[in-house]
C-alpha positions in Angstrom: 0.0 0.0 0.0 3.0 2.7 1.0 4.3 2.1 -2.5 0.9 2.6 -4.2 0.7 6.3 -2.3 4.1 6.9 -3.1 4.0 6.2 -7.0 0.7 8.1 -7.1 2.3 11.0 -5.3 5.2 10.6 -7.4 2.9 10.5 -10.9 1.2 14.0 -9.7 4.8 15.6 -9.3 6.1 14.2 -12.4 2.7 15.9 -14.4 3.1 19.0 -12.6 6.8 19.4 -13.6 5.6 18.7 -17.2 2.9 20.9 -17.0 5.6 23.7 -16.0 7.3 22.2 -19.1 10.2 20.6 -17.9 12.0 17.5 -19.6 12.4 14.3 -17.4 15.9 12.6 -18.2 15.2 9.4 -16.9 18.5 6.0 -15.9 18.9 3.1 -14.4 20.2 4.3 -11.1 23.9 4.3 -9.7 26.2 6.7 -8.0 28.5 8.4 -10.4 25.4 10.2 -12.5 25.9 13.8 -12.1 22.2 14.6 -11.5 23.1 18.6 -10.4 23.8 19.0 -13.4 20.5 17.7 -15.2 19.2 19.9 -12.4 21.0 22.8 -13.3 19.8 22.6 -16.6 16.5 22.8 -15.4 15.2 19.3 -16.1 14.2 16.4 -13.8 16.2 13.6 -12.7 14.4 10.5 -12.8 16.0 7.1 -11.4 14.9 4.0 -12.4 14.4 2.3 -8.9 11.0 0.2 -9.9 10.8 -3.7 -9.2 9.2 -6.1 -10.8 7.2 -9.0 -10.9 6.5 -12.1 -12.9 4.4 -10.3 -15.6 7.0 -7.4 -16.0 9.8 -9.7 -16.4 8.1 -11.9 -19.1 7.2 -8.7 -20.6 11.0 -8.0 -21.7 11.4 -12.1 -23.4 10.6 -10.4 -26.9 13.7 -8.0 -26.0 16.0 -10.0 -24.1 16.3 -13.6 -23.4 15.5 -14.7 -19.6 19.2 -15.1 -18.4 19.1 -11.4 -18.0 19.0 -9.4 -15.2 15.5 -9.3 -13.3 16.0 -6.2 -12.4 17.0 -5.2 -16.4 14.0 -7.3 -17.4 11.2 -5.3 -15.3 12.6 -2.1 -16.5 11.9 -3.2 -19.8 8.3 -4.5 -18.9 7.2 -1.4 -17.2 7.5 0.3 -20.7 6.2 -2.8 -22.3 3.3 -3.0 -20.4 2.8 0.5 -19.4 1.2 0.0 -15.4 -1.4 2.3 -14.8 1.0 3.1 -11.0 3.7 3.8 -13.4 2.4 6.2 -15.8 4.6 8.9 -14.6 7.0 6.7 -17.1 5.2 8.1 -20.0 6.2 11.2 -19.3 10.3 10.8 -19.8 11.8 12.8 -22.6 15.3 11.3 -22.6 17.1 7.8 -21.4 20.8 8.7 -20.0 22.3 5.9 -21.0 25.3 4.8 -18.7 27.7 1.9 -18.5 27.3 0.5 -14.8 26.9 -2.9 -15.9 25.7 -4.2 -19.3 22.2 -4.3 -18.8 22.4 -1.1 -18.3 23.9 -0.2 -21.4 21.3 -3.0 -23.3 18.4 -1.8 -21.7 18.9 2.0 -21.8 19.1 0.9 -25.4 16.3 -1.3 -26.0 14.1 1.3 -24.3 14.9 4.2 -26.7 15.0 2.3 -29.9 11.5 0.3 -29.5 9.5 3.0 -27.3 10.3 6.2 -28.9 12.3 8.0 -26.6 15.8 9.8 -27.1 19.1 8.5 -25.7 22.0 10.9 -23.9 25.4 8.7 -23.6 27.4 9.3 -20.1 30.0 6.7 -20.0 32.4 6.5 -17.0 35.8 4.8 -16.8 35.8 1.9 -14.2 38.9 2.9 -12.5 39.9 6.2 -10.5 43.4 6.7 -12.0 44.8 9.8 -13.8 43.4 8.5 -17.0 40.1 7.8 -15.7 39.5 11.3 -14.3 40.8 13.3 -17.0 38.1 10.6 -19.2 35.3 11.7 -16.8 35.5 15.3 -17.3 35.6 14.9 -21.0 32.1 13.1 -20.6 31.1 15.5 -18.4 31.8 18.5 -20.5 29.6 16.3 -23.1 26.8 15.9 -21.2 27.1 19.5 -20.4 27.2 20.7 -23.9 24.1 18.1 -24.9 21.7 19.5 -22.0 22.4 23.2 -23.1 21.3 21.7 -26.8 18.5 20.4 -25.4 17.9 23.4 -23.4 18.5 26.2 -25.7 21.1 28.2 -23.8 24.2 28.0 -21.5 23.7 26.1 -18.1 25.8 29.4 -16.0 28.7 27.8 -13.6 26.9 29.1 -10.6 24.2 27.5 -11.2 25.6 23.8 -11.7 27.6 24.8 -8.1 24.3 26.0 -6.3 22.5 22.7 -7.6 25.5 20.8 -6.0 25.2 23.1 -2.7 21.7 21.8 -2.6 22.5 18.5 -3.6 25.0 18.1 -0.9 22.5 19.6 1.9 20.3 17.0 0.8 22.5 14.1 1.3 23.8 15.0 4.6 20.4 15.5 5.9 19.3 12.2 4.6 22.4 10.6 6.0 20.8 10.8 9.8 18.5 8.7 8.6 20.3 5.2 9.0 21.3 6.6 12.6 17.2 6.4 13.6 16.3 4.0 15.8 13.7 2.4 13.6 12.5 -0.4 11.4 14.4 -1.1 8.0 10.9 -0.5 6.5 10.7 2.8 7.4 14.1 4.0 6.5 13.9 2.3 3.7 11.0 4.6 2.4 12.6 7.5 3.4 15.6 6.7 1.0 13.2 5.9 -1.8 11.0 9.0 -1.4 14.3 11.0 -1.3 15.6 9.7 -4.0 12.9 10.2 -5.9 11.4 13.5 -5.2 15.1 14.5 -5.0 15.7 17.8 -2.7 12.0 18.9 -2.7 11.6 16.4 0.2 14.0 18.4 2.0 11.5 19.9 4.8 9.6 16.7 4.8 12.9 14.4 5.2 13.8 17.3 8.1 9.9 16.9 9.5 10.2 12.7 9.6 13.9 12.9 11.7 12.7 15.5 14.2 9.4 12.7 14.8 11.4 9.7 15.2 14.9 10.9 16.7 14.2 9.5 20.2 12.5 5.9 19.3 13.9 2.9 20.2 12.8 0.4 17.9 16.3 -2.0 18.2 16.2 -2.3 22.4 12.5 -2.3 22.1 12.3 -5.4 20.3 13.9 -8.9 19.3 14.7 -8.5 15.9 17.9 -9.4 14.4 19.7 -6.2 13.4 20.6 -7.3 9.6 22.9 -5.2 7.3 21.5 -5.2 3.6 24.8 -5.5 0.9 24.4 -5.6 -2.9 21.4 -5.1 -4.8 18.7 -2.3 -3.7 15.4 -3.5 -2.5 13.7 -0.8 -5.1 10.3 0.5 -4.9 7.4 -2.3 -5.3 9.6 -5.2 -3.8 8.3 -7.8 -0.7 11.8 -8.3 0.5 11.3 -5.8 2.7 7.9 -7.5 4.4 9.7 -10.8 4.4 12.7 -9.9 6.5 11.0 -8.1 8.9 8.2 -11.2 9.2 10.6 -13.5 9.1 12.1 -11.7 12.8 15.3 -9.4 11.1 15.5 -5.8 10.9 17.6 -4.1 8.4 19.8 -0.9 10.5 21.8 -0.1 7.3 21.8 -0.1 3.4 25.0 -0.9 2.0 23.3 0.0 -1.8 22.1 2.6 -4.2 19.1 3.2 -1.8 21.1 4.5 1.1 24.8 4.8 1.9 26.1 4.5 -1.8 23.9 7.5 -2.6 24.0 9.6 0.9 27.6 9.1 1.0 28.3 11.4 -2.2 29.5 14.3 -0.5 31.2 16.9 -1.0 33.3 18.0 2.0 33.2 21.8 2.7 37.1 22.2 2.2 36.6 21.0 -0.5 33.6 23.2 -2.0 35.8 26.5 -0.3 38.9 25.5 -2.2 37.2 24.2 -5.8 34.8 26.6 -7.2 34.9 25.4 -11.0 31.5 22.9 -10.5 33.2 20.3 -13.4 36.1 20.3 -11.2 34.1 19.2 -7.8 31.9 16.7 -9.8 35.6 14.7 -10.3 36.8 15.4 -7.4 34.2 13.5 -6.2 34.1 11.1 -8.5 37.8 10.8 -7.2 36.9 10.4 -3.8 33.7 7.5 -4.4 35.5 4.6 -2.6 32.3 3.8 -1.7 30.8 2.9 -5.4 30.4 -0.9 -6.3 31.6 1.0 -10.2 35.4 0.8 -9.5 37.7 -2.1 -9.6 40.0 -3.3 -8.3 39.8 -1.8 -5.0 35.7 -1.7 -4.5 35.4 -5.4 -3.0 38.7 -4.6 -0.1 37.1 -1.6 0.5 33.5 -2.9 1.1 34.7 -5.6 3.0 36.7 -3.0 5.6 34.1 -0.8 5.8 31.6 -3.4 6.7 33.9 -4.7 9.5 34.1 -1.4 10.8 30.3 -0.4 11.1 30.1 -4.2 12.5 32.2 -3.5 15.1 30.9 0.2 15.6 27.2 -1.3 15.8 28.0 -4.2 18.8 30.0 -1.7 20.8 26.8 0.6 21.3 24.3 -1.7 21.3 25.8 -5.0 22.5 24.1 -6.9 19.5 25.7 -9.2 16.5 25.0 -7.9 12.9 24.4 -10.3 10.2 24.8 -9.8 6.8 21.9 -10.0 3.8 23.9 -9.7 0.7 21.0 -9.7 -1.8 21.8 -10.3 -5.6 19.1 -10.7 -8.2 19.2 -13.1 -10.3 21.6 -12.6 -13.6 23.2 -9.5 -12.6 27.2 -10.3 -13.0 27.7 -7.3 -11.1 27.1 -9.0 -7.7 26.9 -12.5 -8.6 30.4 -12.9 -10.0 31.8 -12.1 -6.1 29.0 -13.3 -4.4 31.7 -16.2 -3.3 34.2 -14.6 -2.5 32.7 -11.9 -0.4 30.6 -14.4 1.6 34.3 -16.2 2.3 36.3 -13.2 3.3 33.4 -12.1 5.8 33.0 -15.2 7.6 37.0 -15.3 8.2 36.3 -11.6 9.7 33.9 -13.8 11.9 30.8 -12.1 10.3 27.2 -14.3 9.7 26.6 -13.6 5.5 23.9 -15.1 3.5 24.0 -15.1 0.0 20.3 -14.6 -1.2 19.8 -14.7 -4.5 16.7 -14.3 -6.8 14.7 -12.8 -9.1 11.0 -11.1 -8.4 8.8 -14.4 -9.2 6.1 -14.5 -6.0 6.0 -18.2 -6.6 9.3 -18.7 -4.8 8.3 -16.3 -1.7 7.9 -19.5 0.3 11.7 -20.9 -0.2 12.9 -17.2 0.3 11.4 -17.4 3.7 12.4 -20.5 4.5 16.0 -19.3 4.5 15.7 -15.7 5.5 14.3 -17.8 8.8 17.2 -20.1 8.6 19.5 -17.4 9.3 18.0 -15.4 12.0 18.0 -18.4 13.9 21.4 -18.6 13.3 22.5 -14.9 14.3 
């Protein structure tokens, strides 16, 4: 029901941006899109955070054959299909299309050629050497360039750097989120709403921490404190529910929805000392050692700061974390590591499960059956 009222909320913001006449530039979410600047240029960042079910994923089997993605297949389906709860989709002028994995590349193209809608390439380098950052601000510079095209006129400096002011504001609000003592569920919407309605949710985000600074919900009650790794649970998924029924309780998202998007800051040194916006969106890009784009250091450096919060967690609240690293099905992106990151964990001494699966409701009843499994074993 919560992601019913938030899509229709979403559709009514989406049609009142159109009716203003701005252009919605719509990808498939992850953390090195530079949406200040599709901001700046006064258009709408749109991320592709939508699940799917059986009948959106079967929807994409004329496009893509079923060892693909889940996740790539139901963004296919919803603009197959066309859900009424998703109409807001209609509405998207352009598809950014962006290399995080290949199905994001594939998809970003099946999606423009077949439903009439017009592509912007924004390719970034999977390393964070010289090279790669003197490649990102050529594509950044390009994607500057094609949004004043599409605009009309210049996107000013100052106003790319006060749409990264905002930006930033934003994110460290949203980051005292994941330090509220409440159920996964809830934080969990907070991240989606944020990400969605993007800094417009500011006063709300500001109103919801204020209300639930002083709960208590992990001494309160029983539930395993689980830490969520991998794949986003994205908006009009039940993995949510079933962790929470099954007796866990996610305190943390290690994923696009939460820490890999909150954690894009920029530090104030930094914004005092660089004033050329290009400049700050590399530095950044320089400083993301929290992305799941980069090799070959993303794996040692998820595993240490996992370890860390671990340890952080059990010292104030005297509780074991386990770990839900949650792949969907076909995505190489996770999959190929699952392995090894499950291994080097458990040698840190830390509980992992390796769930992985695709958005079928027939297999709801194995899913449970090991979520269970693990809690009892935490």
């Amino acid at each position: 029901m919560q992601s019913l009222e938030l899509l229709s909320e979403f559709t009514t913001f989406i049609e009142q941006k159109k009716a203003r006449g701005k252009k919605i530039i719509a990808f498939i979410s992850h953390d090195n899109i530079p949406e200040e600047l599709i901001d700046a240029a006064g258009f709408i960042p749109l991320r592709m955070i939508f699940a799917g079910d059986d009948s959106l994923m079967n929807a994409s089997n004329n496009f893509l054959p079923p060892s693909t993605c889940s996740f790539a297949q139901s963004c296919i389906g919803f603009f197959s299909l066309k859900p009424n709860t998703y109409r807001f989709l209609d509405y998207v002028d352009y598809i950014l299309l962006s290399n995080h994995c290949v199905s994001d590349i594939v998809v970003s193209e099946i999606i423009c050629d077949n439903f009439n809608i017009d592509r912007i390439n924004f390719y970034v380098s999977y390393t964070r050497n010289e090279n790669a950052l003197k490649y990102y601000r050529i594509e950044l510079n390009l994607l500057r360039e094609k949004l004043e095209e599409i605009k009309g006129e210049k996107i000013p400096d100052e106003e790319i750097r006060r749409s990264i002011i905002k930006y930033n504001t934003f994110k460290k609000t949203l980051c005292k989120v994941k330090d509220l003592n409440i159920k996964g569920s809830e934080k969990l919407k907070a991240y989606q709403r944020a990400m969605l309605f993007g800094p417009e949710f500011q006063p709300e985000l500001e109103k919801f921490i204020e209300e639930n600074k002083n709960r208590n919900e992990i001494e309160k009650n029983n539930a395993k404190p689980i830490i969520l790794t991998g794949c986003s649970i994205f908006i009009g998924d039940y993995l949510i529910d079933m962790i929470e029924e099954s007796g866990g309780n996610i305190v943390f998202f290690d994923s696009w929805i939460g820490h890999n998007y909150y954690s894009q800051i920029i530090s104030e040194k930094i914004l005092e000392k660089i004033h050329d916006p290009i400049d700050l969106f590399v530095k950044r890009f320089e400083n993301n050692i929290h992305g799941d784009h980069t090799v070959p250091d993303t794996l040692e450096e998820k595993l240490t700061f996992l370890e860390n919060y671990i340890n952080s967690f059990q010292k104030v609240y005297g509780k074991k974390l386990g770990v839900i690293n949650h792949i969907i099905k076909f995505c190489d992106h996770f999959s190929l590591i699952q392995s090894m990151f499950k291994e080097k964990l458990q040698e840190r001494g830390i509980q992992v499960l390796n769930l992985e699966r695709d958005y079928s409701r027939s297999i709801r009843g194995q899913l449970t059956t090991r979520i269970e499994a693990f809690m009892e074993m935490i």
